[in-house]
Each structure stands twice: as C-alpha cells, then as structure tokens.
N, C-alpha and C positions, 0 to 999 in steps of 0.2 A: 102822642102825649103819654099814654099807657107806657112805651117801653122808656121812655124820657125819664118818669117817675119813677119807678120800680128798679132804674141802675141806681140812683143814690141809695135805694132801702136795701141794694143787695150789699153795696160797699159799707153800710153800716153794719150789717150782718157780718158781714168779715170780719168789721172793725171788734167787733163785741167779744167774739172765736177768738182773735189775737189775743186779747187782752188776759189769757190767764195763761200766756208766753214769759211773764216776769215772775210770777209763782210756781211756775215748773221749774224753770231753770232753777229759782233759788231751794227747790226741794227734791229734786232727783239730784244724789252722792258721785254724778259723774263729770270728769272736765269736762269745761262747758265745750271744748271744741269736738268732743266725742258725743255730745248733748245733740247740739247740732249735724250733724254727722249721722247719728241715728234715727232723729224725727225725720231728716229728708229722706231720708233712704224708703220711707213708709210712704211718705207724702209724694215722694215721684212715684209711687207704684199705683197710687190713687189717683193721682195725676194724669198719667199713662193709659191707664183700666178706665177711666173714664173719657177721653181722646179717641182710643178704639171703641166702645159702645156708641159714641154718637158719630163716629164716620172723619172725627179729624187731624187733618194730615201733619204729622208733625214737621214745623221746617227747619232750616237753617242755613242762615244769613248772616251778615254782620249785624243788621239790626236786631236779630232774635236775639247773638251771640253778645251784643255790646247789654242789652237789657238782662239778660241771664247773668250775665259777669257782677253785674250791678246788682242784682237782687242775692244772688251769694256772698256779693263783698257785704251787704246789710244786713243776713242772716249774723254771719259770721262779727262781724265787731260789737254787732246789738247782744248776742250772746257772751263775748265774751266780756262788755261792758256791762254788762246785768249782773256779773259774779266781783267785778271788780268795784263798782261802786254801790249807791239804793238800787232798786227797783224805781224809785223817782226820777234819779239823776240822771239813768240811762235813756229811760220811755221820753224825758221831756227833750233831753239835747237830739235824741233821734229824730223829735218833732219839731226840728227847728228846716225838716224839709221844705217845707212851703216858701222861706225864705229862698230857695236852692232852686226850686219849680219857678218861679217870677224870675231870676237871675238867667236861668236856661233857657226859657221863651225868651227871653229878651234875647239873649247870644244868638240860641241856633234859628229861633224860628221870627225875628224881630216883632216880637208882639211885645209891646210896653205896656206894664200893669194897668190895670182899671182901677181908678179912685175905689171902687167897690171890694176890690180883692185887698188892695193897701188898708182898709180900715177894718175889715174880718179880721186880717194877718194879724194886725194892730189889739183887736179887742179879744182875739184866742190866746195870743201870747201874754197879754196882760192878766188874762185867767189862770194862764199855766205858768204865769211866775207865783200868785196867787196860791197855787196851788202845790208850789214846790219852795217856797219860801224857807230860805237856810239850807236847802239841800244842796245846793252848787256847791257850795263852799265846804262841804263835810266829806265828800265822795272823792276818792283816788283821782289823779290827774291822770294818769292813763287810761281808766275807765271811760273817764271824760272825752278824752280824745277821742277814743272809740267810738264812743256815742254822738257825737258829731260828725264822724267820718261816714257811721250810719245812716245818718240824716242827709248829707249828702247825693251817698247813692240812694236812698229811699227814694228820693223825688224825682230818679228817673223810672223807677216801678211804676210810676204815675202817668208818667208820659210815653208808656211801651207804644201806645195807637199812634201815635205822632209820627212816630221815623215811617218812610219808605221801606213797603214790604216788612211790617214789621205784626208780628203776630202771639199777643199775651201769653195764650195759653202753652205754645211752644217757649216763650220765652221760662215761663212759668214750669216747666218742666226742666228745662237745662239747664237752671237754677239751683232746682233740687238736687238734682245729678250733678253738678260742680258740687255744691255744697257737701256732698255727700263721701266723693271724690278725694277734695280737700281734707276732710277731719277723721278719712278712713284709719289712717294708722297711730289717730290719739284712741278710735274705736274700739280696736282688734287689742289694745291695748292695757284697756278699762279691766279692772281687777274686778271692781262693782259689781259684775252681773246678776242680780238678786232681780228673783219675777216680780217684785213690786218696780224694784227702776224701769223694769224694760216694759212693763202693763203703761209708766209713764210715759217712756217715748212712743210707744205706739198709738197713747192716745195723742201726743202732741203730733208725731206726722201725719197721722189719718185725719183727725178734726184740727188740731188748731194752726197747722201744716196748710195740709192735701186740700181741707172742706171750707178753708177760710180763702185759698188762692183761689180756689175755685168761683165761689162768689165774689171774690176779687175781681178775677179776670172778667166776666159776664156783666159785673156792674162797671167796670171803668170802660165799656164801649158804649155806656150813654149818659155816661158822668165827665164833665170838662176835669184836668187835673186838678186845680186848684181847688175848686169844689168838691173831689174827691177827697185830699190830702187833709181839707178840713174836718171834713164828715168824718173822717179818720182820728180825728183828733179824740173820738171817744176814747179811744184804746186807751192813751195815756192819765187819761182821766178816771178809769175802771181799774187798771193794771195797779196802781198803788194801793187801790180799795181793797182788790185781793190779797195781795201783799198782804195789808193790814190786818185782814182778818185772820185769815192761816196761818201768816208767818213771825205775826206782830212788831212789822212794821208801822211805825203810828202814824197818824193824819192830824194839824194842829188843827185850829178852828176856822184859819184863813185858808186852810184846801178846802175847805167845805163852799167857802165865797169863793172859789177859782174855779171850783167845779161847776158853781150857778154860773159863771160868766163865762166859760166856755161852750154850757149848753145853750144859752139866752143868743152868745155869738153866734153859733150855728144856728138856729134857730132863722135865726133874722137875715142870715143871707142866703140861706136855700129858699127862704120863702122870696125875696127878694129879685134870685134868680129865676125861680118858678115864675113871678108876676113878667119878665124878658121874655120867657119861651110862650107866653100866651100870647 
C-alpha cells in the first residue's frame, strides 16, 4: 500500500515541476523548437547520469522506441503551440489526453472505461473549460492543432508500462535524445545566446525536463494511466497561474471556479480509487 500511495504523490510532484514549462517557453527570446531542443539536451544528460548511478540498463525496442517517438512528438508540438497560441489554449487542448488514454485501452488492450473514469474525465473537463472559458476561440488555429496532436501523444507517455517489454525510463531518455536531435539545427542557429536564456534552459532540462520525468517515470509504475493523466491535470491548472503572474496573462473569475472543480475532481476519485485497493 506504501508504494501504491507514494506513485500518485510522486506523478503530482512532476505535475507541479511541468507546470512552469508554459512560462518559460513564453519568456526565454528563443525558437521555441531550438527551446526544446536545448532543455532536452540537459534533461537526457540527467536522465542518463542518473540510469548509471543506480545500475540501469538502458533499452531498446520498438516498445521503448514507439513511446520515446511519442513523448518527442508532445514535447515538440506543446512547445511550439505554447508560442503560437495562450499558455491556456495550449496546456488545456494538450489535456484532452485522457480522452485518447480510454480510446487506446479500448483499441489496444480491450478494456472498456469504467463508469468511474467517464464521470472524473466528465467533471475535469467541465473544470477546464471553466477555466479556459473564451480562450479556444481567441488562440491561432494551428497552435491549436498542435496542442491537440499533443494531447494525443501525451496519453501514450501514460501507458509506457503497458506495452511488452517496455521500459519508462529508457523510453524517457530517447525521448530526450530525439527531441534533441530534432530541433538541433533551429539550436546551433539561435542568434540569442545571452547567459540569462541559456541559465533558462538549463534550468528547464535539469528540473522541469530531466527531475519532473524522473518522478514521472517512478510514480507511473504504481499509478494506473488514467489516474495518472488526471493527477496530472494540476499542470494545466497551475501553468496559466504562472503565466499570469509573470507574464500577465489574466485569469477571469470563472478559472478560479474550474480551478476548484478540477481539484474537488481529483480529489474524489483518487480517494475513490484508494477505497478499490483497500
């Protein structure tokens, strides 16, 4: 029960780390694909440096490779849908994974939702329209796009433990290394190199990178996905908050009521879940 507990409080712990991923990007002067590009390059080497200090092997497979593809392709389009529309627009349509995690059990692994997971999905999403209320409609349509293709692949970041042979932390690494890969020659590029930007990406691959996957990876081997993906949903609920302060992005009066319905949500079905494993 002890390690039961402690994966949901380490994937909220991550969740928390991500969440000032929409304030950086809109405050470091670099393309965002060179943005991305740079914080992984830190985050796989913390990645890596941490893999060897505790003995493990890194793999590769199609399962690592199909999950690594998938965590690069939702680096990549969340970054550069963060630049092209809100900080809201992007973080919510990213968080339309859960609907994408219940479609994919159903496909690959034939597990048909639980009335309990349909009515969390239900009363998250009804917070985070709550909470992003006018924002659809004001944000670039290709940003948009992006941030739904995000969300997407997000929700197989969720289900790395599921595949055959399939191993987080390596996926979690090669991730980094595509991504990294990918947005090298927007990098090398970058006119910007001023030691305040690059102080920013170092701190985005080392902590809100390298030290959020990391508590990622540890807490999703004893957090179901769906349960994960919600517990997650703090991110998009915090990332605007940043926004707002530093960047002066505003918040109306009814994010403030989506924000209570998205915490009250989670609330009520982790505790929910917790009463199943007893």
């Amino acid at each position: 029960m002890k390690q039961k507990s402690i994966g949901p409080l380490l994937v909220l712990s991550a969740a928390i780390v991500m969440s000032v991923g929409g304030l950086l990007i809109k405050v470091i002067p670099w393309n965002p694909i060179a943005i991305n590009s740079g914080r992984n390059l830190f985050a796989a080497l913390v990645t890596f440096g941490y893999l060897k200090a505790i003995g493990h092997k890194i793999k590769w497979n199609p399962a690592v490779f199909l999950c690594a593809v998938c965590m690069a392709g939702c680096c990549i389009t969340y970054t550069i849908a963060a630049r092209l529309t809100t900080a809201a627009n992007a973080i919510v349509l990213q968080y339309t994974s859960p609907v994408f995690i219940l479609l994919y059990l159903w496909i690959w692994f034939s597990q048909k939702p639980k009335r309990l997971d349909l009515l969390a999905c239900a009363v998250v999403f009804a917070g985070m329209i709550c909470c992003f209320a006018g924002g659809l409609s004001g944000g670039k349509m290709v940003g948009n796009l992006l941030a739904l293709a995000a969300g997407a692949l997000y929700a197989v970041v969720f289900m790395v433990n599921m595949f055959p042979d399939a191993d987080s932390f390596s996926s979690y690494f090669w991730g980094q290394v595509i991504s990294f890969v990918v947005g090298l020659p927007w990098l090398i590029r970058e006119p910007n190199f001023s030691a305040v930007s690059w102080w920013g990406i170092v701190f985005m691959g080392v902590i809100q990178v390298g030290l959020a996957y990391l508590l990622m990876a540890r807490g999703l081997a004893d957090t179901k996905p769906v349960a994960a993906n919600l517990i997650c949903m703090t991110e998009p609920v915090l990332n605007p908050i940043w926004v707002a302060i530093f960047y002066g992005e505003t918040i109306e009066p009814i994010g403030v009521v989506g924000i209570i319905i998205v915490l009250v949500g989670l609330m009520v079905y982790n505790i929910a879940n917790a009463k199943k494993m007893t």
